[in-house]
Each structure stands twice: as structure tokens, then as C-alpha cells.
C-alpha positions in Angstrom: -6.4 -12.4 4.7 -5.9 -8.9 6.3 -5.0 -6.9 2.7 -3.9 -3.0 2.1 -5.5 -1.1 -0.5 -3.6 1.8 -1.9 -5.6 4.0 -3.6 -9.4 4.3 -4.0 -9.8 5.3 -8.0 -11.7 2.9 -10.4 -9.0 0.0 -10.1 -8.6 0.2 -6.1 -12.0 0.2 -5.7 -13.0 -2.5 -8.0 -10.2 -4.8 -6.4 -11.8 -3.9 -2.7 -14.8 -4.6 -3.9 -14.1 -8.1 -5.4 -11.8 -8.4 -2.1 -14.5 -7.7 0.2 -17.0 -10.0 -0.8 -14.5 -13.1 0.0 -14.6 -11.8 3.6 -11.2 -10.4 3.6 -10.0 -7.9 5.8 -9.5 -5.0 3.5 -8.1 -1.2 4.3 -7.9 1.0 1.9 -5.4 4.0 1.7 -6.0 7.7 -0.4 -6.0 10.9 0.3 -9.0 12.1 -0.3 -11.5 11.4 2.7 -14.4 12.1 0.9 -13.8 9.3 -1.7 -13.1 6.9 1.4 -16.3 8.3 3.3 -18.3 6.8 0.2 -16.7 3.0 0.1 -17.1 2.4 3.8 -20.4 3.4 3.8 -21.0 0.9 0.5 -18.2 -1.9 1.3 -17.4 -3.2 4.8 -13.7 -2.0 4.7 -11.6 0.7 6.9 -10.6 4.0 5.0 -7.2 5.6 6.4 -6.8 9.1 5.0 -2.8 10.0 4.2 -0.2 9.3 1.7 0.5 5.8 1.8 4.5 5.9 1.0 5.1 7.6 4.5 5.5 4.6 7.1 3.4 6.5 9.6 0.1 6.1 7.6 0.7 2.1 6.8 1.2 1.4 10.3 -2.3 3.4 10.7 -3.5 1.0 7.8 -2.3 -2.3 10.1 0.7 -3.2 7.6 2.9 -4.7 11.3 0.5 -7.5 10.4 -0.5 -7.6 6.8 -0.5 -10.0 5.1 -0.9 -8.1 1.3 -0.2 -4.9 0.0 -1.7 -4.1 -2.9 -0.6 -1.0 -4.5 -3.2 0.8 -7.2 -2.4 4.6 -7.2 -2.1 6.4 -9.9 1.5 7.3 -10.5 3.9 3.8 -11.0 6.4 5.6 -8.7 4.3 5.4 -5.5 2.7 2.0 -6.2 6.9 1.3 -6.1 7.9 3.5 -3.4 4.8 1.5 -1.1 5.9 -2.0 -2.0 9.5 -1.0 -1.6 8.9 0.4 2.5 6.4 -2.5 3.0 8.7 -4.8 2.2 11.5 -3.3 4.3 9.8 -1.8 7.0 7.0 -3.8 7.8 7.9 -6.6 6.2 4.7 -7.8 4.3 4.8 -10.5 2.9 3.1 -9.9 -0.6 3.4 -7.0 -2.2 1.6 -6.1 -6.1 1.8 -3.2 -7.8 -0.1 -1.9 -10.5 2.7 -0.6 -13.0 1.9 1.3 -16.7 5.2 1.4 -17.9 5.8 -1.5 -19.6 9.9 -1.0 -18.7 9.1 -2.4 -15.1 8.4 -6.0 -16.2 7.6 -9.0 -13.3 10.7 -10.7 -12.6 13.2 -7.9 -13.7 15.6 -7.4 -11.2 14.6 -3.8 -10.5 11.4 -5.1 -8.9 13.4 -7.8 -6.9 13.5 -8.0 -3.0 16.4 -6.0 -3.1 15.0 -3.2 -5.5 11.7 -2.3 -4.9 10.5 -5.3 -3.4 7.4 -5.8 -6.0 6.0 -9.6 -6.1 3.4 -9.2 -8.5 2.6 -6.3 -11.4 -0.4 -5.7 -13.0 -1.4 -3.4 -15.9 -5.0 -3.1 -16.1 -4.2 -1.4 -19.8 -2.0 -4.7 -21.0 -4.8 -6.7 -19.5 -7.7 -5.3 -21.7 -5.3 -5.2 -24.6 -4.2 -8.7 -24.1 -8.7 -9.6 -24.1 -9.6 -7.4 -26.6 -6.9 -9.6 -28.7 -8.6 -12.6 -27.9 -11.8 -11.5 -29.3 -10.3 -9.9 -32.5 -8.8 -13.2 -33.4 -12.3 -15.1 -32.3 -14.9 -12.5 -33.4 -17.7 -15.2 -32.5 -16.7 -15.1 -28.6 -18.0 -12.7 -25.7 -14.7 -14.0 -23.5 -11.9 -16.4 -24.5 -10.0 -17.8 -21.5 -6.8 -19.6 -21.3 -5.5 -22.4 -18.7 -2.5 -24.8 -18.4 -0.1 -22.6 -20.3 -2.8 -22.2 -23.3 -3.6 -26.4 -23.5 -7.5 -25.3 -22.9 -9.7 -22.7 -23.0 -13.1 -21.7 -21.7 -15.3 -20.0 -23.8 -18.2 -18.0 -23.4 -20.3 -17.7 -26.8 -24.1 -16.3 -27.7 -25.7 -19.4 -29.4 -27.3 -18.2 -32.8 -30.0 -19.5 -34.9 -29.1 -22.1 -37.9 -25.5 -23.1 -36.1 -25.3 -26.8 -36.0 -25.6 -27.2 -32.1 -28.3 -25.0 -31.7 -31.7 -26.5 -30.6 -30.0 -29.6 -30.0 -29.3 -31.2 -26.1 -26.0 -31.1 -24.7 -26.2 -34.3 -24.4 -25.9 -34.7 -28.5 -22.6 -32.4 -28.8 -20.4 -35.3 -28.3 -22.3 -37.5 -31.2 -22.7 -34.2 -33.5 -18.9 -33.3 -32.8 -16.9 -36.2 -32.0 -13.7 -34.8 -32.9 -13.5 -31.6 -30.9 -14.3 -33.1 -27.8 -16.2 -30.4 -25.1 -17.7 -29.7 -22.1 -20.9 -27.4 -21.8 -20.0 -26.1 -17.8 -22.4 -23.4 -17.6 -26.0 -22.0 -19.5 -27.4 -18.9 -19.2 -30.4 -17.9 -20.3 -31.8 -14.2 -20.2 -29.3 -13.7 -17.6 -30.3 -16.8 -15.4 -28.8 -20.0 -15.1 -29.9 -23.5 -16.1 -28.9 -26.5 -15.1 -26.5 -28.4 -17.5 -27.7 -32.0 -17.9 -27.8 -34.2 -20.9 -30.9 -32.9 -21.2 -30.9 -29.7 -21.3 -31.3 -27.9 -25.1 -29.6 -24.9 -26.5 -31.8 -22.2 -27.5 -30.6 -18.9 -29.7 -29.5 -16.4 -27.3 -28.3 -18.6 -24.2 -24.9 -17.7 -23.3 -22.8 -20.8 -23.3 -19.7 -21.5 -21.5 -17.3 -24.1 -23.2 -14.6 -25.9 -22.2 -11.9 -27.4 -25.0 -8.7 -28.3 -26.2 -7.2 -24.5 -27.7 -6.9 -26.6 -31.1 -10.4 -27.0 -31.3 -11.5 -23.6 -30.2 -13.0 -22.3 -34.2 -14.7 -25.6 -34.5 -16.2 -25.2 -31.0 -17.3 -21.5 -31.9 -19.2 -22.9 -35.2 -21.0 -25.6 -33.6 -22.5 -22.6 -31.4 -22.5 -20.0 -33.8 -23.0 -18.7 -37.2 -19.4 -18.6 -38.5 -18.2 -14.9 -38.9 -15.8 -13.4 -40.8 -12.1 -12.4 -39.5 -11.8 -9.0 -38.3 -10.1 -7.2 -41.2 -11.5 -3.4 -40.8 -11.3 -1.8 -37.3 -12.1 1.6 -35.8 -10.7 2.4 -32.6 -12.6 6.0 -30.8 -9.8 7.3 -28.5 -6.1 7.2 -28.2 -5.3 6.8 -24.8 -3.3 4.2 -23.1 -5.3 1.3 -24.1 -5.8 2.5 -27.6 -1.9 3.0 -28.7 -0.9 0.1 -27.2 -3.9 -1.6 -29.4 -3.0 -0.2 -32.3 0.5 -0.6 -32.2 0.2 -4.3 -31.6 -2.3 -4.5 -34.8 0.4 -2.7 -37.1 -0.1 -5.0 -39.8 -2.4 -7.4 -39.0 -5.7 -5.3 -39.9 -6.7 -2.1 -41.3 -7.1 0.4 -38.4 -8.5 3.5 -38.0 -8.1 5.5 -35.0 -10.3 8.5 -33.7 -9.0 10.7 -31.2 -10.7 14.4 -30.5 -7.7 16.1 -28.5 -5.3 17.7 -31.2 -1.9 17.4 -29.4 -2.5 13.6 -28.9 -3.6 13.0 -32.3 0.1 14.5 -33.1 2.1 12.0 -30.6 0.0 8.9 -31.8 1.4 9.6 -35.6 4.9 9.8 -34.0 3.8 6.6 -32.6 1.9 4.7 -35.0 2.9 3.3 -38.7 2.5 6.0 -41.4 -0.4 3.9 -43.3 -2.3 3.8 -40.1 -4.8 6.5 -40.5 -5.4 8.9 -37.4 -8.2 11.3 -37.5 -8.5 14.1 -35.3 -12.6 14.0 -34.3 -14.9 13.1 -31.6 -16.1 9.4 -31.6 -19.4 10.4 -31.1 -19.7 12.5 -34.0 -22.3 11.0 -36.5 -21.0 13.1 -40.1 -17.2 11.7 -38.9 -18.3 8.1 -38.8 -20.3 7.8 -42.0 -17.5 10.2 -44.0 -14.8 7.0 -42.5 -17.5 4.3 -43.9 -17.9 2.8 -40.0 -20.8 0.9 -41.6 -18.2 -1.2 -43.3 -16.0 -2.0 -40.3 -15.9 -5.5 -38.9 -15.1 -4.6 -35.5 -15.6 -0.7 -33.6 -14.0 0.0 -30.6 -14.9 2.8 -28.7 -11.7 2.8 -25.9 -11.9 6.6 -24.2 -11.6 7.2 -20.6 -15.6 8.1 -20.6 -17.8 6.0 -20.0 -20.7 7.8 -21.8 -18.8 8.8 -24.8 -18.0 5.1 -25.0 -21.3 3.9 -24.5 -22.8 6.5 -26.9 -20.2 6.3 -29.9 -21.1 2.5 -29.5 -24.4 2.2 -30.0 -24.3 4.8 -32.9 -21.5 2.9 -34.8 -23.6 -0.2 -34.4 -27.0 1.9 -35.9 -24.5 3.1 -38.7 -23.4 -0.4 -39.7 -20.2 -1.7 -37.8 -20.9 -5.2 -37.5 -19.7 -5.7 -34.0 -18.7 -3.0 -31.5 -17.3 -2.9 -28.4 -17.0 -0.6 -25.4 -14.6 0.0 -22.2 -17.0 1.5 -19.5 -15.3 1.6 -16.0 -18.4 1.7 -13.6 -19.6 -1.8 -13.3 -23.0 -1.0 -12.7 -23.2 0.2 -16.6 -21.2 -2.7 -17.9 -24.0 -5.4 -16.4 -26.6 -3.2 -17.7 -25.1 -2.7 -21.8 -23.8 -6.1 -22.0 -25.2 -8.1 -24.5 -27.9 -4.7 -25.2 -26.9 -2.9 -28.3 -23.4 -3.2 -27.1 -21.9 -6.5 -28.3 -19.3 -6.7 -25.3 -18.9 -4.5 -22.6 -15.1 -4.6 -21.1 -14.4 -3.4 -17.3 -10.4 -2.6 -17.0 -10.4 -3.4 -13.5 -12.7 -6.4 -13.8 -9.6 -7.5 -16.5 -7.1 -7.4 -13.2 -9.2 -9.1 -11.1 -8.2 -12.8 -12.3 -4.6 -12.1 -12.0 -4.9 -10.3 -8.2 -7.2 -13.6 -7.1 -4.7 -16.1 -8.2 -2.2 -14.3 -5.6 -5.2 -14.7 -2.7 -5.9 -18.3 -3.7 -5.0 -21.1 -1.5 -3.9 -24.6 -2.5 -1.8 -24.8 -5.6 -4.1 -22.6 -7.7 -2.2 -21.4 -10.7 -5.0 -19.6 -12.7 -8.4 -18.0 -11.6 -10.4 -15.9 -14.3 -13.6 -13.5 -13.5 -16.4 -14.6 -14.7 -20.2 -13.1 -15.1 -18.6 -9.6 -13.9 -17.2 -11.0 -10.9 -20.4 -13.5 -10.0 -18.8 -16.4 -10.7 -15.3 -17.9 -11.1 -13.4 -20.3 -13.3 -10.5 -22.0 -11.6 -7.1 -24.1 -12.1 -5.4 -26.3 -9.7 -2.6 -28.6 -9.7 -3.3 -31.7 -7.6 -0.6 -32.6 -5.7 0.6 -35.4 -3.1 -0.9 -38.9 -3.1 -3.9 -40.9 -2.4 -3.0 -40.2 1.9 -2.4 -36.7 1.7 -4.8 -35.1 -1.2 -8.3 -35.2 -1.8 -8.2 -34.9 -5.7 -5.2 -37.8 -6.5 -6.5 -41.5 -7.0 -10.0 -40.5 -6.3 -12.5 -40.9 -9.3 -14.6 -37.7 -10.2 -17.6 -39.1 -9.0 -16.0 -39.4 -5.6 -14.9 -35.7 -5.5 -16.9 -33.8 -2.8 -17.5 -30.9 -4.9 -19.6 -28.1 -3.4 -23.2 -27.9 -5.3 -23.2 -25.9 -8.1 -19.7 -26.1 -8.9 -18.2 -28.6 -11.7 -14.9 -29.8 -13.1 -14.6 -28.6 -16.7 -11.5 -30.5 -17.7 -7.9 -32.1 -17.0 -4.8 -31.5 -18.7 -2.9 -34.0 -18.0 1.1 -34.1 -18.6 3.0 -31.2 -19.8 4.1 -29.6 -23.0 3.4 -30.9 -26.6 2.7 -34.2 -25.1 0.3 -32.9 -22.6 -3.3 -33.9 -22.9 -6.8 -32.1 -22.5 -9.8 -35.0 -20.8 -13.1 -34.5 -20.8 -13.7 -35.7 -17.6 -16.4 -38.7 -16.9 -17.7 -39.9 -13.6 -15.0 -43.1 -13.5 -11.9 -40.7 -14.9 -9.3 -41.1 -12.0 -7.4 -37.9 -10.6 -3.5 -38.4 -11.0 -0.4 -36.3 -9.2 0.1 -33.2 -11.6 -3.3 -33.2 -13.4 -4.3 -29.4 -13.6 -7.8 -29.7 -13.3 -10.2 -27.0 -14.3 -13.3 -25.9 -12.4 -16.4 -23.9 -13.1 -17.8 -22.2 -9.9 -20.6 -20.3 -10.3 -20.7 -18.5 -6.6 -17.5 -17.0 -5.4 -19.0 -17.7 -2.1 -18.1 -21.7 -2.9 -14.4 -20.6 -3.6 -13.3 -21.4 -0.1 -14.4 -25.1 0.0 -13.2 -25.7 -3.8 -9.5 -24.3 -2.8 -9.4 -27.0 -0.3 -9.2 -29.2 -2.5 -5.6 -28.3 -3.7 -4.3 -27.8 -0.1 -2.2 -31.2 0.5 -2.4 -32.2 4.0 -0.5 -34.8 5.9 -3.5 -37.5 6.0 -6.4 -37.1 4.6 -9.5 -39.9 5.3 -12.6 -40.5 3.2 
């Protein structure tokens, strides 16, 4: 696909660099050349140098014959302004945003063809927010994932020492746990993979992925790992974007403290936040001010700033002082792989966050979910398959009979929809039908291409 990149900060250039590596044609707009200098000579891409709202510099950028635009500046009104005149002007055929304002929602008629012509948003901020939830309401997992409207869910879990599947083959899960039904898709052990057969035993420390039902996802988590307890103290180091929204959506749910070292912000987040939510004006960082707020006694610290040292540092010295699990937003990807599962419990990239949501839009075939896996290595993926037995090469074919690139491996099926829907383990004999969402690990994003064909539905297909 021949794409459009506006602007080259942390979020542009993580989505060209995801973008990239799936041999896309990728140009990326900003104004500053020296910025642009630096990604062409890392990522294979074209820079054009100008303000991407005048039509003059996206015909430069190719939009007569784009086929995406996606807009990541940092002001919401150019990301609209830039959908708005490649819509009308050019034409283009897709156009996302990335929007902070959570009054320009997807779907409102503002952001319809005939307003500013926006397809897509995204909100790195909401995205973060929304995974940071996930993990406060399972503290056991390092990423919970969501498919077919929240039927299943992948998760990614450290095995621990003592929990009941531990030391055990996968192979014995099913006999162990018979009623919460799962599939072991993936294994990683000191950061390499191992082959998932029947055979193959859980160790402490290997990273599992884990494919379930939703209903089963606690009892999933304790057959991996010691049980903990629910996050009822947390302590959130900066008050930015991501940290109001976080703490306004915990009002009542858990005691929160919230540390935020400039003054004048400390001042708009009590305006913002419920009056028993305590704000302290401090630096993160700062040893006295985490012992003096008992961080030794909080469940879950969050260190959230806009700097990726601060974050890292505040960290790893609320987990020395006691905080039982902590977490940390660090931008440059390069740091995230390298504190990840270190003294850092889980490291969180905002832009890796978008990624899933930007690749559903790029996937072919009737792919209605794709989530970022392994810091964009690897890829977990839902289609729906559609036609018949003539014109698809998922319906009436066993699983067995699937030509599956190596490597990659179907998870589950959901099957039906709504209440009565169901979520199948699949076996080697379990026949595709019309409509099944099926689920699929892939563990190189260089393998996407060949799974996607699977979803496209042609007018014959033989063999």
C-alpha cells in the first residue's frame, strides 16, 4: 500500500516503522528536515519537508495516488484539517487521524465524509489507558488481549514457581484444567521461542501466551501463576494526559495517589480529580517523597511522565522501596525491549498501544482485529471466514487441511454470536464454518501476508 505519514514525532515514527517493515510504501510529512534526514537514513521511507495541510506539499508526498493517509501531528486540528483536504482534494481513500480530545469520537458526524472526512481515530493516550486497565483488573498478566467482541482473550503471563501448571507439559493442561478449556499458542523462554508440543514443559519464568474463553481468564492466570492480590493501593508519578485520564476513570475503584512535580498542574488535576484523591506536588523520582507516601505498601506504581528516564528511574526505585508491582511508559522502543521483564515488571510503549488498531485498517481479507505482539515481532490475528467450500479456503476445510504458513497457528474459534456464541479449542478434525472468527498466533509479521489470504474470498478456489 502506498501510505502518508504526517508527522515524524514518537507516534509517526513508530507507525512508519511498524509500516515499513510490511513492505509498504511509506512517506512521511514534518517540518523539520533534520528529523526526516534521521528516518530515511534508518527506515526505507521518503521524507517531504513542509506543512502537510497545504495541498501543495501532499501532492509532493504522492497523495494523487495514495491509498492512506495517516495523520499523527501533534495538534488534533491539523491531523483534521489533512484528512479533511485528502479527502476532498485528492481523494484518498482512507484517512486516520490521531485525535486527543475525547469530543471528536469515531463515527460522530463531525468526522463524517462531509465534515472532516476522518475514517479512523486513534488516541494513543485512551489506548494505554484502556491496557493499563486490563492489567489493573488482572495484576497476574504482562498483556491481556481481547477478540470477537470480548468472547476470548489472549494472554501473556510469567509462569511462577508452585502455580499448579508449572513444571508440568502442555500436553497435561487439558487433564489438570478440564473446565477452563485453553490453548498454549506460543512459549518463550529467556526471550526465545520454543516449540509448543504436547511435550513441551513449563518452566518458572517462561512467558506464556494463552488463549481462552474471557469467563475463564482468573482461572487461566492461576493455573500459571501464583494468585495475587487485587490492586487496591496505586501510585501514579506524573499527571499528564495519560495520568488524569487514569485517575479519573479509577475514582472509586482503588485508592490513588498521584505525583506530579510541576505546581500549576498539580492545581488543575485537583480541579479535575475527586477531593479524596490525594495529589502531591513532588518529583517521582524523589526517594524521601516515596517512603513519607508508604510506596512500599502499594500494590501497583505507575510511573506515567513524558520522560523516559524519569520513568524508568522512579520505577526501579519504587520497586527497591517495596511497591509490589510497578510499571513504566518509556517511548523509545529500544529501552522498552531492554527493561521489560528487568526490574521493571511491564514496560508500555504508547505508540506500540496504536499499532494494533492502525494494522487492522492495512489488513486484507475480513480481518476484524490485529494486536501487537512481542513489541511489534510478532502478531495475533482475527478473521471472519466468509463464502463457502468453492470460494474460501478456511469454510468446510478441517484444521488439519489449513495451509498455514510454518510457525504460525490457530488459537481458537468463536463460533456464533452474542450470548449464545461459543469459544473451540480447535483440534486437527474441527471443521471451519461460514462466520467462525478464527483467531491466529503469528509469530513473524513477515508471515502476515500469506495468513491474510486466507480471509480473502475468491470466486473459486481448488485444493
Amino acid at each position: 500500500m502506498k501510505i502518508i505519514i504526517l508527522g515524524a514525532g514518537r507516534v509517526g515514527e513508530s507507525v512508519a516503522e511498524s509500516l515499513v517493515s510490511e513492505q509498504n510504501d511509506i512517506t512521511v510529512i514534518d517540518q523539520d528536515p533534520a528529523r526526516l534526514r534521521l528516518l530515511e537514513e534508518r527506515l526505507d521511507l521518503r521524507g517531504v519537508v513542509g506543512n502537510g495541510i497545504q495541498p501543495s506539499v501532499l501532492a509532493e508526498a504522492g497523495a494523487r495516488d495514495a491509498d492512506m493517509v495517516i495523520a499523527c501531528a501533534a495538534a488534533d486540528e491539523a491531523n483534521l484539517v489533512v484528512c479533511k483536504v485528502a479527502h476532498d482534494v485528492f481523494n484518498v481513500p482512507t484517512t486516520i487521524a490521531r485525535l486527543r480530545s475525547p469530543e471528536f469520537v469515531e463515527g460522530h458526524d463531525l468526522l463524517g465524509k462531509s465534515g472532516f472526512a476522518v475514517d479512523n481515530v486513534i488516541c494513543p493516550e485512551e489506548s494505554v489507558t484502556r491496557y493499563i486497565h486490563q492489567l489493573i483488573s488482572y495484576p497476574e498478566a504482562l498483556q491481556v488481549l481481547e477478540f470477537a467482541d470480548g468472547r476470548a482473550s489472549l494472554i501473556v503471563v510469567r509462569a511462577t514457581a508452585g502455580s499448579a501448571l508449572v513444571d508440568h507439559t502442555i500436553g497435561e493442561c487439558r487433564d489438570r484444567f478440564p473446565h477452563a478449556e485453553m490453548r498454549v499458542v506460543a512459549l518463550y523462554r529467556q526471550d526465545t521461542e520454543v516449540e509448543t508440543t504436547p511435550q513441551t514443559r513449563i518452566l518458572p519464568g517462561d512467558e506464556v501466551f494463552v488463549l481462552a474463553d474471557a469467563e475463564r481468564i482468573r482461572m487461566v492466570l492461576g493455573a500459571m501463576h501464583s494468585a495475587d492480590k487485587p490492586v487496591q493501593r496505586l501510585m501514579i508519578a506524573g499527571g499528564g494526559k495519560v495520568g488524569l485520564r487514569l485517575a479519573r476513570s479509577l475514582a472509586g475503584q482503588c485508592e490513588v495517589k498521584l505525583i506530579e512535580q510541576d505546581k500549576r498542574r498539580c492545581e488543575y488535576l485537583a480541579s479535575q480529580l475527586p477531593s479524596n484523591m490525594l495529589i502531591l506536588h513532588g518529583d517521582g523520582a524523589d526517594e524521601d517523597l516515596l517512603l513519607e507516601e508508604n510506596v512500599g505498601d502499594m500494590d501497583l506504581f505507575l510511573a506515567l511522565t513524558s520522560d523516559d528516564e524519569d520513568n524508568i528511574m522512579s520505577a526501579m526505585l519504587a520497586k527497591r522501596l517495596g511497591a509490589r508491582r510497578v510499571l513504566s511508559l518509556i517511548n523509545r522502543r529500544a529501552y522498552a525491549d531492554m527493561m521489560q521483564g528487568s526490574t521493571i515488571d511491564i514496560a508500555i510503549s504508547p505508540s506500540q498501544a496504536v499499532i494494533g488498531e492502525l494494522l487492522t485498517h492495512l489488513r486484507r481479507g475480513d480481518v476484524v482485529a490485529v494486536h501487537s505482539l512481542r513489541r511489534g515481532a510478532a502478531e495475533a490475528l482475527e478473521g471472519v471466514a466468509r463464502g463457502d467450500a468453492k470460494t474460501s479456503k478456511l469454510v468446510g476445510r478441517r484444521v488439519e487441511d489449513i495451509r498455514l504458513p510454518k510457525g504460525a497457528r490457530i488459537g481458537a474459534i468463536v463460533r456464533g454470536q452474542g450470548r449464545g456464541s461459543q469459544v473451540l479449542m480447535p483440534h486437527h478434525d474441527t471443521l471451519i464454518e461460514t462466520d467462525d472468527h478464527i483467531i491466529i498466533f503469528i509469530p513473524h509479521k513477515r508471515l502476515v501476508r500469506e495468513v491474510e489470504k486466507l480471509f480473502l474470498v475468491g470466486a473459486t478456489f481448488f485444493g
